[in-house]
VEXMIBA-941913 format. One record per residue (C-alpha): residue in one letter; residue number from 1; x, y, z; chain. Coordinates in nm, 3 decimals. Each point is the difference from the previous one (the first is absolute). Layout:
N
dodren	rotor	x	y	z	figu
a	NUM	X	Y	Z	A $
...
***
This chain:
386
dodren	rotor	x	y	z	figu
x	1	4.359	-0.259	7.177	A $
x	2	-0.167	-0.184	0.261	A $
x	3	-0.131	-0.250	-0.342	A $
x	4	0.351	-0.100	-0.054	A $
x	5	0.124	-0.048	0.333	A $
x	6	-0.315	-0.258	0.032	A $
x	7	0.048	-0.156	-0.371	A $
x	8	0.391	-0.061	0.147	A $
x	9	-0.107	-0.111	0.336	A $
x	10	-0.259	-0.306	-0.171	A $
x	11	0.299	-0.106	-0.199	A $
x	12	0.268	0.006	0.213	A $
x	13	-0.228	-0.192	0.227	A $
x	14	-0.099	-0.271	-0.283	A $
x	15	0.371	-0.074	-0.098	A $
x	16	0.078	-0.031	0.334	A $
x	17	-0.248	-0.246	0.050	A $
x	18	0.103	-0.213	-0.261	A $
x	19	0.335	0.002	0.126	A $
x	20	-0.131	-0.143	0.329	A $
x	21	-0.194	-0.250	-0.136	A $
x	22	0.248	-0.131	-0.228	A $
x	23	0.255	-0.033	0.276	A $
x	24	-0.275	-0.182	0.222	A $
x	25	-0.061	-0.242	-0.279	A $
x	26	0.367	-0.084	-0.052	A $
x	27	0.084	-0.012	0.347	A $
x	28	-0.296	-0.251	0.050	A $
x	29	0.141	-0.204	-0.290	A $
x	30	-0.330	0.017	-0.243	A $
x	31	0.206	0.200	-0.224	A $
x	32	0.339	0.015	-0.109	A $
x	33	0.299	0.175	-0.231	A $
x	34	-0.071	-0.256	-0.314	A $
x	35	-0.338	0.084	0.033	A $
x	36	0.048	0.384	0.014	A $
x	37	0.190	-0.028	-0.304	A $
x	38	-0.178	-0.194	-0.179	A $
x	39	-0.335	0.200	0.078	A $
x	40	0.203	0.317	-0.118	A $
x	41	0.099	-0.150	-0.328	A $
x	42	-0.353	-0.147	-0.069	A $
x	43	-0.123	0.391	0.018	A $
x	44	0.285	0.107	-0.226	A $
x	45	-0.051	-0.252	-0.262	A $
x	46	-0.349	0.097	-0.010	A $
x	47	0.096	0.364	-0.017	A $
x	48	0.215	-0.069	-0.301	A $
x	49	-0.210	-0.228	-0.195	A $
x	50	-0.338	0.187	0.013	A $
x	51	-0.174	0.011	-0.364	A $
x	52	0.106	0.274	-0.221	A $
x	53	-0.202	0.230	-0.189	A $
x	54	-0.080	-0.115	-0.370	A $
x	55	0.257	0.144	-0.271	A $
x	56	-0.095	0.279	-0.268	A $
x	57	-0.057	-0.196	-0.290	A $
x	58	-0.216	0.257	-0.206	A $
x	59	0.130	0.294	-0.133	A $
x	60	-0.152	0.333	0.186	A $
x	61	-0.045	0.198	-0.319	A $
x	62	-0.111	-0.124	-0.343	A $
x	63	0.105	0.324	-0.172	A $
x	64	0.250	-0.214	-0.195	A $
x	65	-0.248	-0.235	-0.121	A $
x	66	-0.247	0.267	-0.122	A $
x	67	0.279	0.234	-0.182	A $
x	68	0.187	-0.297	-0.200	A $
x	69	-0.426	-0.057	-0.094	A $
x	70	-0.225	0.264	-0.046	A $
x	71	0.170	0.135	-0.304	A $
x	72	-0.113	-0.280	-0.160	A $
x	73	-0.363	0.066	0.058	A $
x	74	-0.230	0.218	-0.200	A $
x	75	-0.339	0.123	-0.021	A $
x	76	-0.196	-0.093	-0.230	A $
x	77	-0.322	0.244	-0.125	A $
x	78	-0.254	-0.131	-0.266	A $
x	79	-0.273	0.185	-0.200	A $
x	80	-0.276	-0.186	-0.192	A $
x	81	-0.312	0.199	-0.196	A $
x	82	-0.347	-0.177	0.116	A $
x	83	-0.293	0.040	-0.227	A $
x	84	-0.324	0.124	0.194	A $
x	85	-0.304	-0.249	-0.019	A $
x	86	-0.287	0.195	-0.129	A $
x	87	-0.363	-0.055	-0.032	A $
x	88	-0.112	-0.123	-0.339	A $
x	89	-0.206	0.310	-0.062	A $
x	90	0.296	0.226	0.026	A $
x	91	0.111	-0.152	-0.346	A $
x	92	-0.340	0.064	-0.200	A $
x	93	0.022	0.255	-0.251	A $
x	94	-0.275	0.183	0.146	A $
x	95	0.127	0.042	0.334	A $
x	96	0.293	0.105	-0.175	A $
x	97	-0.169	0.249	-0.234	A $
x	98	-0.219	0.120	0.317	A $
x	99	0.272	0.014	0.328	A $
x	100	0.313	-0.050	-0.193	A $
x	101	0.192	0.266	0.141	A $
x	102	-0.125	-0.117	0.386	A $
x	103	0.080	-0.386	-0.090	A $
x	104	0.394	0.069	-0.103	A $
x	105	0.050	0.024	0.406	A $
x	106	-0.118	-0.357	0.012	A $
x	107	0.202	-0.107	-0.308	A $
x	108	0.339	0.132	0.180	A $
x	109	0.253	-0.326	0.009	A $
x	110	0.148	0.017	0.372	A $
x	111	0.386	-0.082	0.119	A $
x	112	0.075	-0.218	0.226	A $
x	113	0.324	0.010	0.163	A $
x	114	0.177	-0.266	0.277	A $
x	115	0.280	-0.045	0.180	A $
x	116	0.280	-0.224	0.087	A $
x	117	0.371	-0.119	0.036	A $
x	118	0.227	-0.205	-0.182	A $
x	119	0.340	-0.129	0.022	A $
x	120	0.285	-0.006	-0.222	A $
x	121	0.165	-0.262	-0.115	A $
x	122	0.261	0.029	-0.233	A $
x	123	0.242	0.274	-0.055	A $
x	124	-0.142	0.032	-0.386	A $
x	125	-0.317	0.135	0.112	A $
x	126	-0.243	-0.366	0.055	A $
x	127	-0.256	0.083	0.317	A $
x	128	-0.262	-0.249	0.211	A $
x	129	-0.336	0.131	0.085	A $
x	130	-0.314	-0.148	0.090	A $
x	131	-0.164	-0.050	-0.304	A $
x	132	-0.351	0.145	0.182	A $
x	133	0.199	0.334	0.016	A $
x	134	0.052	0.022	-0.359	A $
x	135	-0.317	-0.210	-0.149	A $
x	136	-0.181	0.158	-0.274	A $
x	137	0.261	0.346	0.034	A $
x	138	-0.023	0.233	-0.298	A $
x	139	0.350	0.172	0.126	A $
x	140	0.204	-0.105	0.250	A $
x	141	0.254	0.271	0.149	A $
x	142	0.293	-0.158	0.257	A $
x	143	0.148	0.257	0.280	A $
x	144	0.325	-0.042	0.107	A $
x	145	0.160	0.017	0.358	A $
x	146	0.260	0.241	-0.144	A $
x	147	-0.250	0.264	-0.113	A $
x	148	-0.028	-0.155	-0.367	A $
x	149	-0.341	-0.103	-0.213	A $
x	150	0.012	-0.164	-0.316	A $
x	151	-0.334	-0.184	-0.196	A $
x	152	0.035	-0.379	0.007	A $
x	153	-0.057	-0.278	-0.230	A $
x	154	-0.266	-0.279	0.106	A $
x	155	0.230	-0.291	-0.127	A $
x	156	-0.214	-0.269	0.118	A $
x	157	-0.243	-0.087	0.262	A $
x	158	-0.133	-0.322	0.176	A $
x	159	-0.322	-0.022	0.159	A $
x	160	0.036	-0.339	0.198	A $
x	161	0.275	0.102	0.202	A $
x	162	-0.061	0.388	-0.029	A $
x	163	0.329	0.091	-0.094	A $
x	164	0.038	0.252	-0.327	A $
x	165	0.352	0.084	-0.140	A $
x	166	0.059	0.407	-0.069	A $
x	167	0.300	0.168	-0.184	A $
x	168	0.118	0.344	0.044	A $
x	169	0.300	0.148	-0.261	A $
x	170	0.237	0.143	0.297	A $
x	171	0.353	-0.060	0.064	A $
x	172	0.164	0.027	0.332	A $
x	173	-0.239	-0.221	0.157	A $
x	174	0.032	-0.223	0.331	A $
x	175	-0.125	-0.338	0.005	A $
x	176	-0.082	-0.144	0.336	A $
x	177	0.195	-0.278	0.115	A $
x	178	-0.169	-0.365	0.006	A $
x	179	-0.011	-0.211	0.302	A $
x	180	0.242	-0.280	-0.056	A $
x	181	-0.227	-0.255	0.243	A $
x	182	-0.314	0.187	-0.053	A $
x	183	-0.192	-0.308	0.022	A $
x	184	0.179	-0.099	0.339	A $
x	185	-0.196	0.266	0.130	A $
x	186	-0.157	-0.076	0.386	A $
x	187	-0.283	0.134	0.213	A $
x	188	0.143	0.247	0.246	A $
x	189	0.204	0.129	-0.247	A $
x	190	0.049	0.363	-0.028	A $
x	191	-0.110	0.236	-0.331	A $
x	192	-0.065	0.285	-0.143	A $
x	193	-0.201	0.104	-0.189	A $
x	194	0.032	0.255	-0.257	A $
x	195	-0.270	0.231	-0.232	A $
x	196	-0.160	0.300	-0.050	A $
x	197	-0.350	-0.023	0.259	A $
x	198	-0.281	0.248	-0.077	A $
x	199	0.242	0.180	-0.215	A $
x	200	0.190	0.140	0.307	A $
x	201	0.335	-0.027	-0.148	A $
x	202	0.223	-0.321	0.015	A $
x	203	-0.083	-0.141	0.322	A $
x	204	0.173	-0.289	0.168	A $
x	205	-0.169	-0.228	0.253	A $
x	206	0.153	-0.286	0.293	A $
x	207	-0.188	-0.325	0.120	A $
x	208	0.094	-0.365	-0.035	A $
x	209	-0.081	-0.290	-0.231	A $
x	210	-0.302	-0.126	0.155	A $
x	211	-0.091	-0.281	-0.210	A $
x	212	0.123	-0.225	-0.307	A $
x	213	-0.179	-0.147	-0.309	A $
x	214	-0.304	0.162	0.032	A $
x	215	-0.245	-0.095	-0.250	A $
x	216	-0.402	-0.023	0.003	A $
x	217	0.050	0.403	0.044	A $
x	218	-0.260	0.009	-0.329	A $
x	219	0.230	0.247	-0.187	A $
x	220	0.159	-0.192	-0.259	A $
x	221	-0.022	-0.334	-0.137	A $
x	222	0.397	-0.101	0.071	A $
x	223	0.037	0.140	0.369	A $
x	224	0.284	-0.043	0.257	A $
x	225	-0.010	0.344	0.191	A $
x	226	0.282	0.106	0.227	A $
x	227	-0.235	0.136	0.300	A $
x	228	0.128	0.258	0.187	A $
x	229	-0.097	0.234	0.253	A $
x	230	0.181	0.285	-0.139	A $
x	231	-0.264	0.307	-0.041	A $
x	232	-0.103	0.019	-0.383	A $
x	233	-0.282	0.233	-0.111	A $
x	234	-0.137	0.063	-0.342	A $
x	235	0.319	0.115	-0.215	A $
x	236	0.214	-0.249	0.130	A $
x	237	-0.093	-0.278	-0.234	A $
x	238	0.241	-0.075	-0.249	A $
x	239	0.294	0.129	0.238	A $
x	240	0.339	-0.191	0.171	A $
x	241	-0.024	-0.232	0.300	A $
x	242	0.340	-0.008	0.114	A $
x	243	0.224	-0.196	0.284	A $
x	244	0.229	0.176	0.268	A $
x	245	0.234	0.011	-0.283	A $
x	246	-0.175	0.198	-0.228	A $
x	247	-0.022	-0.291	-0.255	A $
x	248	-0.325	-0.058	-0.174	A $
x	249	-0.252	-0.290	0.153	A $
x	250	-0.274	0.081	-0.178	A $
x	251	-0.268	0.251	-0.172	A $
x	252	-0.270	0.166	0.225	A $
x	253	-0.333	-0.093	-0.183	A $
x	254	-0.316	0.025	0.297	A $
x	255	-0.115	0.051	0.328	A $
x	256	-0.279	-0.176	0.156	A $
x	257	-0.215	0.232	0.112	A $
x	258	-0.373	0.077	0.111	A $
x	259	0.096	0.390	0.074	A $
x	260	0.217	0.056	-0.324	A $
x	261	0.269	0.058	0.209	A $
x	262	0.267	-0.165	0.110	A $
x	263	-0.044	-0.258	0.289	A $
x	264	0.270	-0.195	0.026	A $
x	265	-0.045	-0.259	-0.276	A $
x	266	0.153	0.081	-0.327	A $
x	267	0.144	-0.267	-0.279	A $
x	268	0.289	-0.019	-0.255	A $
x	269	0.054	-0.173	-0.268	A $
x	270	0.340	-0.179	0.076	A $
x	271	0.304	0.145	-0.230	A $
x	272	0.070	-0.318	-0.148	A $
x	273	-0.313	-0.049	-0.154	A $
x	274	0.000	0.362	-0.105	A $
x	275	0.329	-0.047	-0.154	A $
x	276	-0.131	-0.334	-0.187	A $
x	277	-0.302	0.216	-0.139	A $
x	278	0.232	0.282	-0.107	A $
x	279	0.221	-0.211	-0.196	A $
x	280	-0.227	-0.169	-0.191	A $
x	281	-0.184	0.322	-0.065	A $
x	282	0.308	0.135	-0.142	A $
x	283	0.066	-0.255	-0.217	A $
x	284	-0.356	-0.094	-0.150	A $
x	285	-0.218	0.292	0.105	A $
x	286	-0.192	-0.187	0.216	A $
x	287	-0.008	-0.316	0.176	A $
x	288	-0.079	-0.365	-0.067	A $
x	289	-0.166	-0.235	0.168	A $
x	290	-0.083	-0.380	-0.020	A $
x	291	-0.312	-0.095	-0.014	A $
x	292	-0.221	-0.417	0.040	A $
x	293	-0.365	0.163	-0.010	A $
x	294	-0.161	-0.193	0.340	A $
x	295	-0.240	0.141	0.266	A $
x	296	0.076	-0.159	0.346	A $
x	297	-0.067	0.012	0.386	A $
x	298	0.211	-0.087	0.256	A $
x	299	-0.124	-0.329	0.213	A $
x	300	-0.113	0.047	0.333	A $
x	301	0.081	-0.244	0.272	A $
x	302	-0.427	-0.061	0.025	A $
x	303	0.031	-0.094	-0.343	A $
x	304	0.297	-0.213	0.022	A $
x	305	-0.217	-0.206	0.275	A $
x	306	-0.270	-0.011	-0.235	A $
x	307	0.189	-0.149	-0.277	A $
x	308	0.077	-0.302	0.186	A $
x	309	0.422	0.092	0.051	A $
x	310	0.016	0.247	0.267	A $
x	311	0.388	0.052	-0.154	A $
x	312	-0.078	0.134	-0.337	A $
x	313	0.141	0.290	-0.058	A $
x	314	0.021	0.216	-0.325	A $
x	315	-0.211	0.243	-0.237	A $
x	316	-0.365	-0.125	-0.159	A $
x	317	-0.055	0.103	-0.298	A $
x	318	-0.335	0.150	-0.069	A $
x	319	0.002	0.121	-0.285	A $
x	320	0.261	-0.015	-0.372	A $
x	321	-0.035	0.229	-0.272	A $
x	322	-0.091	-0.100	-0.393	A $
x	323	0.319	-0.091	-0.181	A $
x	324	0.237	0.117	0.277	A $
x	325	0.293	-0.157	0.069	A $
x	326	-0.170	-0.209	0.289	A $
x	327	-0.270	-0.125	-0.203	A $
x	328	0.257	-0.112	-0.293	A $
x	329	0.156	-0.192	0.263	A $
x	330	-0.290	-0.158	0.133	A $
x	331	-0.028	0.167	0.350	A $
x	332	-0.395	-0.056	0.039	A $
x	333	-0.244	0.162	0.291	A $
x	334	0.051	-0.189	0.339	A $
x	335	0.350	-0.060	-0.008	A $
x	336	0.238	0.042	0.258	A $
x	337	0.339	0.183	-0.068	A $
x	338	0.271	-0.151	0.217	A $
x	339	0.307	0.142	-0.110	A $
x	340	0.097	0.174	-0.316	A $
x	341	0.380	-0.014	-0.084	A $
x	342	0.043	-0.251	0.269	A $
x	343	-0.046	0.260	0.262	A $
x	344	-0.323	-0.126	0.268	A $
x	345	-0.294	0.291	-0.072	A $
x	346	-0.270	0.108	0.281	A $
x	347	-0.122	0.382	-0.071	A $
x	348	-0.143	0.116	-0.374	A $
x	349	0.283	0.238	0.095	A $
x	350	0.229	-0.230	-0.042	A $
x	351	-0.084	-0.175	-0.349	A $
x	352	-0.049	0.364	-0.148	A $
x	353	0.389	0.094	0.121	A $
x	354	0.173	-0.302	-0.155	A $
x	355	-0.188	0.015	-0.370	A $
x	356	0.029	0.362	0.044	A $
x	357	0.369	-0.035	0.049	A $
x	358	0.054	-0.162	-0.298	A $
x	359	0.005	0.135	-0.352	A $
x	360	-0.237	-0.100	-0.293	A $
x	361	0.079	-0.273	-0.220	A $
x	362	0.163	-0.198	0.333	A $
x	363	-0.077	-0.368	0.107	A $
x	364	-0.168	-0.013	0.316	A $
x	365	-0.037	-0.326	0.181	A $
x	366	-0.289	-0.107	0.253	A $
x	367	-0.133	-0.260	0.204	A $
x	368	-0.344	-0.015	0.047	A $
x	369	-0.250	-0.232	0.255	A $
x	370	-0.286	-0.099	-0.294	A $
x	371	-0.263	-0.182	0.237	A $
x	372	0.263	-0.112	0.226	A $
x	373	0.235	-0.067	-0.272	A $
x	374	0.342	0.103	-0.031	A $
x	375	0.043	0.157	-0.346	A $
x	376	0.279	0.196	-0.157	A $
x	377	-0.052	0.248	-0.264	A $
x	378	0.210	0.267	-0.229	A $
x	379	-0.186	0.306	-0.107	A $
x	380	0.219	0.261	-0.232	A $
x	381	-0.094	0.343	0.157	A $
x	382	-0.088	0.298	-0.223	A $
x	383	-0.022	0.375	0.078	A $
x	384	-0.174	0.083	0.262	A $
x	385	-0.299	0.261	-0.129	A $
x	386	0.037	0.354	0.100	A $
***
């Protein structure tokens, strides 16, 4: 009680000197009505115009995203029968004759069995894997999300991009949704990604696109990874990275990892290129590539100093195949690549991508530096070998 009559006292006391002293001030003159007013306003105006808190842009659930989804992705188990290695001796005849009966435990063919996730497609029953989930597969069984199994047909497979097309004979099937700007995609973006991890059930994961156009990953020869922080573990590869929408963005495919498990950096293969693969697949049964037949290295800026012209830029050759379609065009050893298709070339990357993009039997054009010469050349690209 005796708080509160203090607390009241010290307040009643501070107003009422700040009466005084304003009445002081004015009756001196150093102060007067305008300036009262206009003090009080000042304060209000700040009052009124202090920064607001950011809007809610992001949705707090992404239930939505994962339901209109996740029926669309399946899991994907494969069994493949591995011969033993055995000792030469265990295939004389006398060892045979001698310890057959012990050396049938060695002769016993073993099953191995993996797993993984896949995504479909179409309503008619098309799915996208990894390829490495399905390679060298004796059976390949396909779980639903809705309870249902059904064997699937390996319709085609492609190593360089590690992509394989499967085909299951159900009806009522979903097909997830496609991005429409899935290559607009940004860093900071939000996915999700979708699979089957360590054969927990379906399992769906949150992070952000962390990076775009990853390549020199050493997984495939044509790389462009989505990388994402969203957790992926071992049964994951082959599943659906989707957006906040639920549309698809790409297929899970690897994690970079010294642990085996997941630490943060995982890649997909964007959905476009999936799609591109699929397609062709489809049609042909497998996919074709152009192909010139050159070795080359990229030019470092220590050797563009050495060469005399600090500016060169481009791919050397070093080395062309026998009767490829380089060496039938007269690309020799030592020569620069400058541009192919009148696009400006720096990275081996870059001259594999274009000839790769086109189809055999096409007209390429390039311009070359020959011993500082300018020189333009058309090579006729065949398929590149498997």
């Amino acid at each position: 009680m005796k708080s509160k009559k203090l607390i009241f006292f010290i307040l009643r006391s501070a107003i009422l000197g700040l009466i005084i002293a304003f009445a002081y001030l004015f009756w001196q003159g150093e102060i007067t009505t305008a300036d009262v007013v206009a003090l009080f306003s000042q304060h209000q105006h700040q009052v009124t115009t202090a920064p607001q808190r950011l809007p809610q842009t992001g949705p707090f659930s992404y239930a939505d995203a994962v339901q209109s989804s996740s029926p669309s992705v399946v899991t994907i188990y494969t069994s493949k029968t591995v011969k033993q290695s055995l000792h030469p001796l265990l295939d004389d005849p006398v060892f045979d004759q001698l310890f057959g009966d012990q050396l049938k435990k060695f002769k016993r063919d073993k099953t191995e069995t993996n797993l993984g996730s896949g995504v479909i497609m179409t309503r008619s029953g098309y799915i996208v894997t990894n390829q490495h989930v399905i390679d060298g597969a004796d059976e390949i069984l396909i779980s639903l999300a809705d309870g249902r199994s059904s064997e699937a047909e390996l319709i085609g497979q492609d190593r360089e991009t590690d992509i394989a097309v499967l085909h299951i004979p159900l009806n009522d099937l979903q097909n997830i949704s496609l991005a429409n700007n899935a290559d607009d995609i940004q860093v900071g973006d939000v996915v999700l990604a979708i699979g089957n991890p360590l054969n927990v059930g379906q399992t769906v994961t949150m992070g952000i696109i962390s990076g775009t156009g990853r390549n020199r990953v050493g997984l495939n020869t044509f790389e462009n990874f989505i990388q994402t922080d969203a957790a992926i573990n071992p049964g994951n590869s082959g599943g659906a990275l989707i957006n906040a929408n639920g549309d698809l963005i790409g297929i899970n495919t690897a994690i970079f990892s010294q642990s085996g498990g997941s630490q943060g950096i995982g890649f997909a293969i964007p959905a476009t290129l999936a799609v591109e693969v699929m397609q062709e697949i489809i049609e042909n049964g497998r996919v074709s590539r152009g192909w010139m037949g050159v070795e080359g290295t990229e030019i470092t800026a220590q050797a563009a100093l050495e060469s005399g012209d600090p500016n060169i830029r481009g791919v050397l050759v070093v080395g062309v195949f026998i009767d490829s379609p380089a060496d039938l065009a007269g690309i020799e050893t030592g020569d620069i690549i400058t541009a192919i298709d009148g696009k400006p070339v720096q990275k081996v990357r870059n001259v594999l991508e274009i000839i790769a993009g086109h189809k055999p039997g096409d007209e390429v054009s390039l311009n070359l530096l020959r011993a500082g010469e300018e020189l333009a050349l058309t090579l006729v690209t065949t398929e590149r070998p498997q």
